[in-house]
C-alpha positions as CSV (number, residue, x, y, z in Angstrom):
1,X,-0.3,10.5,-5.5
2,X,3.6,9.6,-5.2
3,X,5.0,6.9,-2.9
4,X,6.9,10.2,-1.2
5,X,3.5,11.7,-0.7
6,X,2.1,8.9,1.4
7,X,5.4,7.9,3.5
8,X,3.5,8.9,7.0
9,X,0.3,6.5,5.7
10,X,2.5,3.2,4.8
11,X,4.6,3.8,8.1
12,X,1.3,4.1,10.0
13,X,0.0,1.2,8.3
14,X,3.2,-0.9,9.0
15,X,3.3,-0.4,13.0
16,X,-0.4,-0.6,13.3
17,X,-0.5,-3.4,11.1
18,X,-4.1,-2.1,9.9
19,X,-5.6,-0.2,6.9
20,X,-6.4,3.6,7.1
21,X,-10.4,2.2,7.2
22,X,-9.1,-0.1,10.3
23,X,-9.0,-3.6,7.8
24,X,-6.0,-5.8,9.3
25,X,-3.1,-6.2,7.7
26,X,-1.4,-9.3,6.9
27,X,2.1,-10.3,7.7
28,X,2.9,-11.1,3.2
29,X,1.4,-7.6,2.8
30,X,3.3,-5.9,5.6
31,X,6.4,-7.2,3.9
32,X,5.5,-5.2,0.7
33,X,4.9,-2.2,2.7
34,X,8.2,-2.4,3.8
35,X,9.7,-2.8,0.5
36,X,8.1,0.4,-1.1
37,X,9.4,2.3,2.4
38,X,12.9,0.9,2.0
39,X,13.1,1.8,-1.9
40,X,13.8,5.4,-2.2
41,X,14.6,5.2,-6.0
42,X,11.0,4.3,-6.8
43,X,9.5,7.0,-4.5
44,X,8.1,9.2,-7.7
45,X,5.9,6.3,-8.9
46,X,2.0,6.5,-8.5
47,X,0.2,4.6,-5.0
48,X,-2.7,2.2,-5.4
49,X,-5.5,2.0,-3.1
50,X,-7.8,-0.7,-2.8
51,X,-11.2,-0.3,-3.2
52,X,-11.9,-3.4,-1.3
53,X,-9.7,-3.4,2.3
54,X,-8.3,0.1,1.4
55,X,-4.7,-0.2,1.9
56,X,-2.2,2.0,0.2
57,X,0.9,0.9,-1.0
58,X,3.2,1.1,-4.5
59,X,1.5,0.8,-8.1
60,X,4.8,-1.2,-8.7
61,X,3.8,-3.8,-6.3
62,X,0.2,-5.1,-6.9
63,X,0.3,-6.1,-10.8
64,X,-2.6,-8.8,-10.4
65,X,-3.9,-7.2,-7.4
66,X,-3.9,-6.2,-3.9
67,X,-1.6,-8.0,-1.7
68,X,-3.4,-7.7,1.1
69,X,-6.9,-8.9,0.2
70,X,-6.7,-10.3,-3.2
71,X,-9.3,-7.9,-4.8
72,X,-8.4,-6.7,-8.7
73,X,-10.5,-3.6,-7.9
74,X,-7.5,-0.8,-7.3
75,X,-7.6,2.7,-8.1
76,X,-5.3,5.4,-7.8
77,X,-8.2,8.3,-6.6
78,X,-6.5,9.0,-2.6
């Protein structure tokens, strides 16, 4: 899936401040959320969700792993 796809997801995971499983989310990882949300040039690249806390948020932004929960263990099956 595209960033553009998922826009309704990362908002709803911003204002809730939790995962789509219910995980919390923290403040550093919030932050990221609102960086993918904010750039609209990058909106075509693929999402990553993690397998671990299940947040979804931009392939661009978790190159040594999830910045939510740390885990390595992303995918791209949403």
């Amino acid at each position: 899936m595209k960033i553009s796809d998922v826009i309704g997801i990362l908002k709803a995971e911003r204002n809730l401040k939790r995962t789509p499983s219910g995980r919390p989310i923290v403040e550093h990882a919030v932050e990221a959320i609102n960086a993918s949300l904010s750039d609209e040039k990058n909106w075509d690249m693929e999402v990553m969700k993690c397998i671990n806390c299940c947040i979804i948020i931009s392939g661009l932004l978790v190159p040594e792993g999830c910045v939510n929960c740390g885990s390595k263990d992303l995918t791209t099956e949403i």
